[in-house]
C-alpha positions as CSV (number, residue, x, y, z in Angstrom):
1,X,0.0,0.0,0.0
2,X,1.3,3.3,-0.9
3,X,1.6,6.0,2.3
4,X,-0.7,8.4,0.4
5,X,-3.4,5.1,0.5
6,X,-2.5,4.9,3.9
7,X,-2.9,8.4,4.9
8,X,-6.5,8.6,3.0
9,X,-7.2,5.6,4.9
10,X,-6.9,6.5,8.4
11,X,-8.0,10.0,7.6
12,X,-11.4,8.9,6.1
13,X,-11.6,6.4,9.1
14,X,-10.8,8.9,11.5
15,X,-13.5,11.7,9.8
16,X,-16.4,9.4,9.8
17,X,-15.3,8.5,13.3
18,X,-15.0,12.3,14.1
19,X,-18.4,12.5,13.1
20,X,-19.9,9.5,15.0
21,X,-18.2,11.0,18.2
22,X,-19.9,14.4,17.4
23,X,-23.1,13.3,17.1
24,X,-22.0,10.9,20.8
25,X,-20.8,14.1,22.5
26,X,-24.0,16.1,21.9
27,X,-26.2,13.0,23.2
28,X,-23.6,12.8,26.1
29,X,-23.7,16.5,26.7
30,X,-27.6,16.0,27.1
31,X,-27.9,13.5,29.7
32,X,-24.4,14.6,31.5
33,X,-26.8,17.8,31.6
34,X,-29.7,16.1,33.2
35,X,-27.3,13.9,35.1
36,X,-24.9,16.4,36.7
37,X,-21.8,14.2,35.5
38,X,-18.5,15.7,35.6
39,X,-16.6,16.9,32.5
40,X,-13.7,14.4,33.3
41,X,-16.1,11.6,33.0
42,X,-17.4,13.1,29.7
43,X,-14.3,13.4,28.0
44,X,-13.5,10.0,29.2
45,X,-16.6,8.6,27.5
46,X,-15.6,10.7,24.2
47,X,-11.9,9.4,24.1
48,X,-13.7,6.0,24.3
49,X,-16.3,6.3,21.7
50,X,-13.3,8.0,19.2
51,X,-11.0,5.2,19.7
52,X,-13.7,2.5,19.3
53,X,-15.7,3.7,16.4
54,X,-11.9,4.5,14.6
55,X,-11.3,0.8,15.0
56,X,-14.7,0.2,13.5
57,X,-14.3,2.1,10.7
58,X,-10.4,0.7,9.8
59,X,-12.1,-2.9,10.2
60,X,-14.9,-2.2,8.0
61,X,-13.7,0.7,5.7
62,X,-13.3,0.8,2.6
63,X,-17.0,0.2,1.9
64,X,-16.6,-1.1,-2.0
65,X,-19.7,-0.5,-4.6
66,X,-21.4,-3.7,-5.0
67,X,-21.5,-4.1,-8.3
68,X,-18.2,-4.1,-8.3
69,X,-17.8,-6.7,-5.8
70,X,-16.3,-10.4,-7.5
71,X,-18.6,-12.7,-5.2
72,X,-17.5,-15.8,-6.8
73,X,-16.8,-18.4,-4.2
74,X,-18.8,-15.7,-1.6
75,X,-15.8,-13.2,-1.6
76,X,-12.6,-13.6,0.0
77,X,-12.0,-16.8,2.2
78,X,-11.6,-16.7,5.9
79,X,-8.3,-17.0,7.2
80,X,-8.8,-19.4,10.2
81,X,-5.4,-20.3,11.5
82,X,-4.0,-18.7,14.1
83,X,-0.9,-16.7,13.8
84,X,-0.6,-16.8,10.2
85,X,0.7,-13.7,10.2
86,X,4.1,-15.0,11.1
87,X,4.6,-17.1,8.3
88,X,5.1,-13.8,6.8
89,X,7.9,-12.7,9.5
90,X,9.4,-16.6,8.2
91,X,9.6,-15.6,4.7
92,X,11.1,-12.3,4.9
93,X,13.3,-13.6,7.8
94,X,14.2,-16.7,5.7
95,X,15.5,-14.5,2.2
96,X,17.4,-12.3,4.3
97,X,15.1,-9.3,3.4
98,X,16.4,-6.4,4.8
99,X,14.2,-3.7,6.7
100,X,13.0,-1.6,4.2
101,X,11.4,-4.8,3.1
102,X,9.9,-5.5,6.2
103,X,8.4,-2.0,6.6
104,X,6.9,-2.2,2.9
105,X,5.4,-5.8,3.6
106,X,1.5,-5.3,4.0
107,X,1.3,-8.5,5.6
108,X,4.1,-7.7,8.0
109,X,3.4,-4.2,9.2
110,X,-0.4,-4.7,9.3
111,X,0.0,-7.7,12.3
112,X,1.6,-5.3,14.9
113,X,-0.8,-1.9,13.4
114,X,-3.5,-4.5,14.7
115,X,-2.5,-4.2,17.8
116,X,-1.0,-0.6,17.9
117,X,-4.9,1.0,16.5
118,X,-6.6,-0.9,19.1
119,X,-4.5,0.3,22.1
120,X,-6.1,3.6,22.7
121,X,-9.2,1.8,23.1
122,X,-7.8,0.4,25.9
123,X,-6.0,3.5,27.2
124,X,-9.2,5.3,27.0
125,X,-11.1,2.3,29.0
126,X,-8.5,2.9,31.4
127,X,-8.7,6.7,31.6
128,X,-12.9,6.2,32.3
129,X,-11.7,3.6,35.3
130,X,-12.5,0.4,33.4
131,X,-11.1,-2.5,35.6
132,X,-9.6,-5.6,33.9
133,X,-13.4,-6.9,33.6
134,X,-14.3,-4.0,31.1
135,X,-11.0,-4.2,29.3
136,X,-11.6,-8.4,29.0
137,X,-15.3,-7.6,27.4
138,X,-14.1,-4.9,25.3
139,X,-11.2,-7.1,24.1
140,X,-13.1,-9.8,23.5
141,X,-16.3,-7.9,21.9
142,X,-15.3,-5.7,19.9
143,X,-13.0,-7.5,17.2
144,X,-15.6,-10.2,17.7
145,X,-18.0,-7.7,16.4
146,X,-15.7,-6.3,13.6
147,X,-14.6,-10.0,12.1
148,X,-18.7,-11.2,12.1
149,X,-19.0,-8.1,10.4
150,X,-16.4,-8.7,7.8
151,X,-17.6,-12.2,7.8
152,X,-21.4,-12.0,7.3
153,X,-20.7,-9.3,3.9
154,X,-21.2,-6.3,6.9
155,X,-24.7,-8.0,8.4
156,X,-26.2,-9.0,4.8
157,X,-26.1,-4.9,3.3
158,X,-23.7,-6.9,0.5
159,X,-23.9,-9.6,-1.8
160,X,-20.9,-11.3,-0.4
161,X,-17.7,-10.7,2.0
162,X,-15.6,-7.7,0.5
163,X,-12.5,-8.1,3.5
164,X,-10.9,-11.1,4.8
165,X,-12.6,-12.6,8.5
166,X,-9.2,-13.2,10.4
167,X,-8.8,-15.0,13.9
168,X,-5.3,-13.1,13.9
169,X,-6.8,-10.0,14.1
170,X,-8.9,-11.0,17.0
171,X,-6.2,-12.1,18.8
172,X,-4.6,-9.1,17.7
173,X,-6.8,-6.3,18.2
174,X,-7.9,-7.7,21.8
175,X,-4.3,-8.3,22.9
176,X,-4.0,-4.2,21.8
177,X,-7.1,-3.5,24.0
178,X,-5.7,-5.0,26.7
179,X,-2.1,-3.8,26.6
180,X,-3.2,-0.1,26.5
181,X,-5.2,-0.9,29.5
182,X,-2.4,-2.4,31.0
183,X,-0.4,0.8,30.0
184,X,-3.4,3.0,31.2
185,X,-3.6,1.8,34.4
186,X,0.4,2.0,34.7
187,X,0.3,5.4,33.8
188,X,-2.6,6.3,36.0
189,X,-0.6,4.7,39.0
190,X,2.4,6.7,38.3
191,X,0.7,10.0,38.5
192,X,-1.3,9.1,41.5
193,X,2.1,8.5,43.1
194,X,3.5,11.5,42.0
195,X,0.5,13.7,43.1
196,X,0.8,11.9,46.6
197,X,4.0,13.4,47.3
């Protein structure tokens, strides 16, 4: 993928989370109004809803037309074994490739961008108070909710499945989720310490 793909990619997944977020915040703003909730806890709840609807956009986006969509064999096959992704890390290890290679792999930078997009989530979780309960559920729900997307042609809306259902990514994605709770909750520990003193 070229970075100027990349770049429209993210952006247009981070705009149409922008605008979910927007239309979150002034629901939020309404019952934190009739609530009397802090603005802390508000701006938790935002940070939350971006980083979770930017995952969902990433996993679901690009939305193709679909009559363009090649549904022969129902669309591209799940990939059901887990840690494929490192028989890609084999190869390029194996031929001696060196990094410039690696970084320019698809396969082999998109396995750890898994995990890297999904750690605000957990950060954010964190940030709101979420114990390791919350950050379990979200890691477990929400890739589980992206992948039976993928898998099911987004719910039935297309003919057939346009992206690849992968159990990497929900190993991948939830281990993210987790390890920017971890992080979080580091971080939040840290500054308590330091505001202690």
């Amino acid at each position: 993928m070229e970075t100027g793909a990349i770049a429209a990619y993210l952006g247009g997944a981070l705009a149409m989370a922008l605008g979910g977020v927007f239309v979150l915040a002034l629901l939020l703003a309404g019952l934190r109004a009739l609530s009397g909730r802090s603005l802390r806890a508000g701006a938790a709840e935002a940070g939350l809803a971006l980083a979770a609807l930017f995952a969902v956009f990433l996993g679901l986006s690009p939305f193709p037309d679909p009559a363009a969509l090649d549904c022969t064999g129902g669309g591209p096959a799940p990939i059901l074994r887990p840690f494929a992704f490192l028989d890609t890390y084999r190869r390029l290890w194996a031929a001696g490739r060196p990094l410039e290679a690696w970084l320019s792999n698809r396969g082999a930078v998109s396995a750890p961008m898994n995990a890297v997009l999904f750690a605000p989530i957990g950060l954010a979780l964190a940030w709101r108070g979420g114990g390791r309960r919350a950050a379990l559920a979200w890691a477990l729900g929400l890739p589980l909710f992206i992948e039976l997307a993928q898998l099911s042609a987004l719910f039935g809306l297309y003919p057939c499945r346009y992206r690849h259902f992968e159990v990497d990514d929900l190993i991948l994605n939830g281990a993210g989720i987790l390890a920017g709770h971890a992080l979080g909750q580091g971080l939040s520990r840290k500054l308590s310490r330091r505001s202690a003193r």
